[in-house]
Wavefront OBJ file of the C-alpha trace (Angstrom):
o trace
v -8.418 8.218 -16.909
v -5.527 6.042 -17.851
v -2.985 8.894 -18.199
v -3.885 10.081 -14.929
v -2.568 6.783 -13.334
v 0.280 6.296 -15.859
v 1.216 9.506 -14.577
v 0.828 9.153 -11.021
v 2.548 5.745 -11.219
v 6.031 7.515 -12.867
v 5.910 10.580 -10.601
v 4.907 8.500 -7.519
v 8.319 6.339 -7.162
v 10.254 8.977 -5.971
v 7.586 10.271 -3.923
v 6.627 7.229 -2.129
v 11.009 6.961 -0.673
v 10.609 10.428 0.771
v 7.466 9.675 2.176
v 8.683 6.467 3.196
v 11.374 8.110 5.003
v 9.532 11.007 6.486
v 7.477 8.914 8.033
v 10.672 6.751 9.874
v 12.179 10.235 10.814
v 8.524 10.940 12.473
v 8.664 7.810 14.190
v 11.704 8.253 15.562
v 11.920 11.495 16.639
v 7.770 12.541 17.345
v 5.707 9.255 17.959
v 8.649 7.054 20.018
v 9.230 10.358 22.503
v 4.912 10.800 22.791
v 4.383 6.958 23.318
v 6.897 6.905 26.195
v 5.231 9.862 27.859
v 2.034 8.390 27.322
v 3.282 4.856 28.693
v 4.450 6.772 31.739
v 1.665 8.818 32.557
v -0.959 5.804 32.574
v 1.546 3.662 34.434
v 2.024 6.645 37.125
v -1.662 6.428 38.570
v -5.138 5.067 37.648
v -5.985 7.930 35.732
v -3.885 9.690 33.004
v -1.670 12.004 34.751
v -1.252 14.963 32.118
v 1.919 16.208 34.090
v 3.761 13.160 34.205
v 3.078 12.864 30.404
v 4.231 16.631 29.574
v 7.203 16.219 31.719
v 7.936 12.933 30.668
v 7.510 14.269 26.607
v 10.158 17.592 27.138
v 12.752 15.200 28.229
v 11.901 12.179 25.866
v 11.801 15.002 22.814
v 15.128 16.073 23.332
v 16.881 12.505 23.901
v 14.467 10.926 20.959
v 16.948 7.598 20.778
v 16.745 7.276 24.494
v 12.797 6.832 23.974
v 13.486 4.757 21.149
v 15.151 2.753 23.212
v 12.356 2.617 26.226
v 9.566 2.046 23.787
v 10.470 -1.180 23.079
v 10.891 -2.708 26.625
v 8.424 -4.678 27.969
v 5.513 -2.160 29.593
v 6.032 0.530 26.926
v 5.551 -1.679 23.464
v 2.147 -2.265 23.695
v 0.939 1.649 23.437
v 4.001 2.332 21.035
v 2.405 -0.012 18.689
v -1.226 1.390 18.922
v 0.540 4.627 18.597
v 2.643 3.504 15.569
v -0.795 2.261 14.035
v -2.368 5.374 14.355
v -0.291 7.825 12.875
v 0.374 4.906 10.233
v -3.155 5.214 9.178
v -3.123 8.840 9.797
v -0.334 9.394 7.501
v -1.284 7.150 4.595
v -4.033 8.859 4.314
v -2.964 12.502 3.925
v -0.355 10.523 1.874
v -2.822 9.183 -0.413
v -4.527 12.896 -0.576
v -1.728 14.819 -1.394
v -0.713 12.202 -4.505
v -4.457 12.239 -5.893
v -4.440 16.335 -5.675
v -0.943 16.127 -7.412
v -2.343 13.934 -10.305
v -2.652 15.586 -13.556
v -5.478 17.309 -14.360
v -5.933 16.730 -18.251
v -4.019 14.246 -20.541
v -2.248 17.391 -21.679
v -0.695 18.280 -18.206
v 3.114 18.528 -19.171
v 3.022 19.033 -22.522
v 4.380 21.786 -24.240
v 2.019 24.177 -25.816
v 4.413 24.816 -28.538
v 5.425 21.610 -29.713
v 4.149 19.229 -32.296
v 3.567 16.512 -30.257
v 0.028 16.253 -31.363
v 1.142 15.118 -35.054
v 2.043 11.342 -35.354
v 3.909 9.974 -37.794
v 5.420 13.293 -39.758
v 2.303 14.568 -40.900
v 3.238 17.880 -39.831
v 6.122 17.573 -42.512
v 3.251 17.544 -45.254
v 2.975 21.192 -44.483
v 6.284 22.115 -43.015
v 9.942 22.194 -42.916
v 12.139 19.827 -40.924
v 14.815 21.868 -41.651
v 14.963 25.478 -42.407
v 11.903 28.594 -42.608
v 10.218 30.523 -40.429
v 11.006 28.961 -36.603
v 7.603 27.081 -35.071
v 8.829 25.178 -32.742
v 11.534 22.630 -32.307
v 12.301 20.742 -35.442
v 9.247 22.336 -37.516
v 9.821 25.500 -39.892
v 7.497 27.147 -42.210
v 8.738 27.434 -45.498
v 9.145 30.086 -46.898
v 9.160 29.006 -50.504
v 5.876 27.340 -49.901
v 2.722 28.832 -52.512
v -0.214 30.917 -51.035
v -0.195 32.447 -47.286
v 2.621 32.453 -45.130
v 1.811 35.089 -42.719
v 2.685 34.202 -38.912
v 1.440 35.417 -36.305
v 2.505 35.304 -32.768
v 0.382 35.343 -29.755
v 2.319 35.471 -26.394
v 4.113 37.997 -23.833
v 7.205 39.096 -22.781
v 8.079 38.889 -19.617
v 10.452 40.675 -17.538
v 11.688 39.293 -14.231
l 1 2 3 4 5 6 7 8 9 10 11 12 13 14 15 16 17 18 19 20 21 22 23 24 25 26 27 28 29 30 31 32 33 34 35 36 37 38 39 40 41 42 43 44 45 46 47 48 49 50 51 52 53 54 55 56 57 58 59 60 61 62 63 64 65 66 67 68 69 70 71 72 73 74 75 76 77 78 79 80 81 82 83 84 85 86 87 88 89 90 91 92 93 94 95 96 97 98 99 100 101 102 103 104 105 106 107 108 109 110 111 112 113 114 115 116 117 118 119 120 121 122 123 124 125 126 127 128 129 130 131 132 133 134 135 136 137 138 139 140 141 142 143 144 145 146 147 148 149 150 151 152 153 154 155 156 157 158 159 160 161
């Protein structure tokens, strides 16, 4: 379970800055124009007015720094806020979703399947080459001088693009 938050933790800096910045771009240019609107169409009447709000949102969604601008007078922070909130919580949660589903699945996510990362310490050395034989993977070589059965055989595809 460790590797799965060591991992998340070194993929999720760079991450969390665009998701920190999506979510200012939203702000800006989706929940500041619908907050307005909103602010307007309950200040219009005693009951929402849904075409004050629509009308108000077309012009506010085109001019998004005028609305960012309205939002914070004095009658429009209030619902601006609670709209801010919303989508806040809204979007650190489908935040938090999308980094768990990215997390690796096994501590051998990343790894390639050809390496010798699985030796430690040069034990692999006790068997092969560092240097020259038949090619294994990087840095490892089977010897070809070496007694008994040297046979290789490779498992894999070619692929043509």
């Amino acid at each position: 379970m460790n590797y799965k938050l060591q991992s998340m933790l070194e993929n999720g800096k760079k991450k969390i800055i665009i998701f920190a910045i999506l979510w200012l771009v939203i702000i800006i240019l989706g929940v500041a124009p619908f907050a307005a609107a909103a602010a307007e169409a309950s200040q219009a009447g005693a009951a929402f007015n849904f075409e004050t709000f629509f009308e108000q949102l077309g012009q506010y969604i085109t001019s998004p720094f005028s609305s960012l601008g309205v939002v914070f007078s004095e009658g429009y922070i209030g619902t601006f806020g609670n709209c801010v909130l919303y989508f806040s919580l809204f979007y650190l949660a489908a935040v938090i979703v999308g980094i768990v589903k990215a997390a690796p699945k096994s501590e051998y996510t990343d790894i390639e399947h050809g390496s010798s990362g699985w030796a430690e310490h040069g034990e692999q050395y006790k068997v092969l080459s560092k240097k020259s034989g038949i090619i294994l993977a990087e840095d490892n070589y089977l010897p070809l001088n070496k007694m008994g059965n040297i046979n290789v055989l490779v498992v894999g595809r070619i692929r043509f693009w």
